[in-house]
C-alpha positions as CSV (number, residue, x, y, z in Angstrom):
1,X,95.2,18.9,-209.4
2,X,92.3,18.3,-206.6
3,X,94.9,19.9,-203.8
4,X,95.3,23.2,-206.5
5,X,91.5,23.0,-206.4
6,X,91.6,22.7,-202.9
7,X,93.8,25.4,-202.1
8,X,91.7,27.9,-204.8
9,X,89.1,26.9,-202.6
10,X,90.3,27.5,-199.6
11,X,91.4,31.0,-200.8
12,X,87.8,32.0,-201.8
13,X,86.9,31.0,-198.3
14,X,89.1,33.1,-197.0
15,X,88.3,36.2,-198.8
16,X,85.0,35.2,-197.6
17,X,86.0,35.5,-194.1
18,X,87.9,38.8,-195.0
19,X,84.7,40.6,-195.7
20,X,82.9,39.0,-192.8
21,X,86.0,41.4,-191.0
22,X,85.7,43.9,-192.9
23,X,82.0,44.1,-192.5
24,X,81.8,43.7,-188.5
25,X,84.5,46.9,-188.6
26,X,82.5,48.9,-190.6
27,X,79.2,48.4,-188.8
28,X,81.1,49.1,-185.9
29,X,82.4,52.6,-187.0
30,X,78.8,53.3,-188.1
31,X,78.0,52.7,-184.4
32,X,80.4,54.2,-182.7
33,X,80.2,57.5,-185.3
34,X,76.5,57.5,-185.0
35,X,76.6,57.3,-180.6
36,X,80.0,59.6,-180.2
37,X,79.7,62.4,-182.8
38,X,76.0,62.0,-184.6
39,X,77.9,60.9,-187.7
40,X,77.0,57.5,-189.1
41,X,78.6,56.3,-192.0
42,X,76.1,57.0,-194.9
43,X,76.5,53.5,-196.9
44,X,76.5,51.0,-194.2
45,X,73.5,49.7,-195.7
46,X,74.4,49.4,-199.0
47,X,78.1,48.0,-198.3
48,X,76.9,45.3,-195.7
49,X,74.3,44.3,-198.5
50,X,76.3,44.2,-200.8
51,X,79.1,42.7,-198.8
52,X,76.5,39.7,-197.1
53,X,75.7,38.8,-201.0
54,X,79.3,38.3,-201.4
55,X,80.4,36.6,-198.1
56,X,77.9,34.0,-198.7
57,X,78.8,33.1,-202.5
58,X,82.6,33.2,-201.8
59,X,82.4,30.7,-199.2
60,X,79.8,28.4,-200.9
61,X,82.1,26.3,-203.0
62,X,84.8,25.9,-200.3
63,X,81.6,24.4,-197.6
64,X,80.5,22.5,-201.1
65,X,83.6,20.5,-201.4
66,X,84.2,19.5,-197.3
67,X,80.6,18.5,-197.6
68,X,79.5,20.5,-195.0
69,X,76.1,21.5,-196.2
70,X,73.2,21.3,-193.7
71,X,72.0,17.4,-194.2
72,X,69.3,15.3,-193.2
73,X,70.4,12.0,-193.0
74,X,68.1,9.7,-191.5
75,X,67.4,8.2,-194.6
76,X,70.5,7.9,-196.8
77,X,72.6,6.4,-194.0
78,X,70.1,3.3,-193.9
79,X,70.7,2.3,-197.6
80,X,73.0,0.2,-198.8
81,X,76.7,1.9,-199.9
82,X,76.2,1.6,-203.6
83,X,72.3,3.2,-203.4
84,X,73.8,5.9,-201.3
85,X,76.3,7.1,-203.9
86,X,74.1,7.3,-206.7
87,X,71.6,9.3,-204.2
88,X,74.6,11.8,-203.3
89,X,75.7,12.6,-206.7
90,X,71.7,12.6,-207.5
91,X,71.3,15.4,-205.0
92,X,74.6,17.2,-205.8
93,X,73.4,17.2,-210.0
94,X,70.2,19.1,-208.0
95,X,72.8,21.2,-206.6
96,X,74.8,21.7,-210.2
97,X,71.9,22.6,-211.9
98,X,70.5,25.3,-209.1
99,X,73.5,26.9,-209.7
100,X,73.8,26.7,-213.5
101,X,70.6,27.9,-213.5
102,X,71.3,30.7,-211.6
103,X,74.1,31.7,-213.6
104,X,72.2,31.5,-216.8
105,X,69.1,33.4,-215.6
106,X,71.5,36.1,-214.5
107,X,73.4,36.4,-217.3
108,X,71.7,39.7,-219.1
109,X,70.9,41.3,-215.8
110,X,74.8,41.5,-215.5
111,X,75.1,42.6,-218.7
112,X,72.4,44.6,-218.5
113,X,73.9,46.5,-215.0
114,X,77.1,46.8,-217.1
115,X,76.2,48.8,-219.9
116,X,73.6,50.2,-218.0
117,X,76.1,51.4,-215.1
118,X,73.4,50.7,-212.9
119,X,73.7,51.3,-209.0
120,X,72.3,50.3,-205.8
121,X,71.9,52.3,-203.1
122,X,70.6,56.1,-202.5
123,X,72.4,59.5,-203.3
124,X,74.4,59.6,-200.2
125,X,76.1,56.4,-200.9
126,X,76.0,54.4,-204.4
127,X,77.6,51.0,-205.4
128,X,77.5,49.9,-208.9
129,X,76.0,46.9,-209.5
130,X,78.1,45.1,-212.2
131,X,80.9,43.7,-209.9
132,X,78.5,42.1,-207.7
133,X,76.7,40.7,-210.6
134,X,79.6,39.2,-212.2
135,X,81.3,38.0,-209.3
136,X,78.0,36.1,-208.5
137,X,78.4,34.5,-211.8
138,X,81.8,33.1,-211.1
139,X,80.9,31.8,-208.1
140,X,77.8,30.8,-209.0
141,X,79.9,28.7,-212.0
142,X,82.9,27.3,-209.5
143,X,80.0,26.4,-206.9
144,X,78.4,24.6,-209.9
145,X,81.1,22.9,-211.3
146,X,82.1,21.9,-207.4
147,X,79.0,19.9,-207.3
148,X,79.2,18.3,-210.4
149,X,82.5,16.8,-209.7
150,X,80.7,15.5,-207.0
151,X,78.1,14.2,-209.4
152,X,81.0,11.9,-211.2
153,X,82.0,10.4,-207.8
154,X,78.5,9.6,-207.1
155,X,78.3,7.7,-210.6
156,X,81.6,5.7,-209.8
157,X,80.4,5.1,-206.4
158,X,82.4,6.9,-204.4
159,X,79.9,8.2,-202.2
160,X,79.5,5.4,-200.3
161,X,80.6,6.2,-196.7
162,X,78.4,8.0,-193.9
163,X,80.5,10.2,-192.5
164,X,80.7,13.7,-194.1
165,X,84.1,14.3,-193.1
166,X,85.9,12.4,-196.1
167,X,86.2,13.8,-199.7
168,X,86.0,11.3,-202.3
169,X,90.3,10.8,-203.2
């Protein structure tokens, strides 16, 4: 089951890095359009907002699970093992209920944006809002859940060793 997670993962990461493509190409045509024939693409703005929003949530639960957050770990490596796994999942239950929390106080603006058909952007170029909105959710959710299975190994004590580079089995 944990390598299907994994791999799900791993897939939203990619699609993360997708966009990242996508979006480097697109500011680039705006560039070259804008220095070559005084025609810059009109929503470059918008997209690459949008599109930055996006890269960053699809590739948060994927850096979540390989533990490769940015840490401070002067402290936590001098405590014993057992301390040090109840202090992980203490600070991944932080992490659980940031995002939990995010995805409840951004519940009715999605909803809202959705019956709303609200849009973001200017007249030249508009993006409606709602697929953002709800994709944050689900990521927001996954990114959530992530850390709370992180929470459980903590309890057990599975979060005992100082290298970030293993995943509790």
């Amino acid at each position: 089951m944990k390598q299907w997670i994994d791999r799900g993962l791993l897939g939203l990461h990619v699609v993360g890095a997708a966009v990242l493509i996508a979006l480097a190409l697109l500011i680039i045509y705006d560039v070259a359009g804008r220095l070559f024939f005084n025609r810059p693409f009109a929503g470059t703005a918008e997209v690459a907002g949008v599109g930055l929003v996006l890269l960053t949530y699809l590739q948060t639960p994927y850096v979540i699970r390989r533990r490769k957050l940015l840490r401070v770990t002067f402290f936590i490596d001098r405590i014993p093992a057992g301390l040090r796994s109840q202090l992980n999942g203490l600070a991944y239950l932080f992490g659980g209920a940031f995002f939990i929390g995010m995805t409840l106080v951004s519940w009715q603006p999605a909803v809202t944006s959705w019956i709303g058909n609200e849009f973001y952007g200017t007249d030249a170029f508009r993006v409606p809002t709602w697929p953002l909105r709800f994709g944050s959710l689900i990521l927001w959710i996954i990114s959530g859940l992530v850390c709370l299975g992180f929470v459980v190994e903590g309890i057990r004590g599975r979060m005992t060793r100082k290298e970030d580079d293993v995943i509790p089995e």
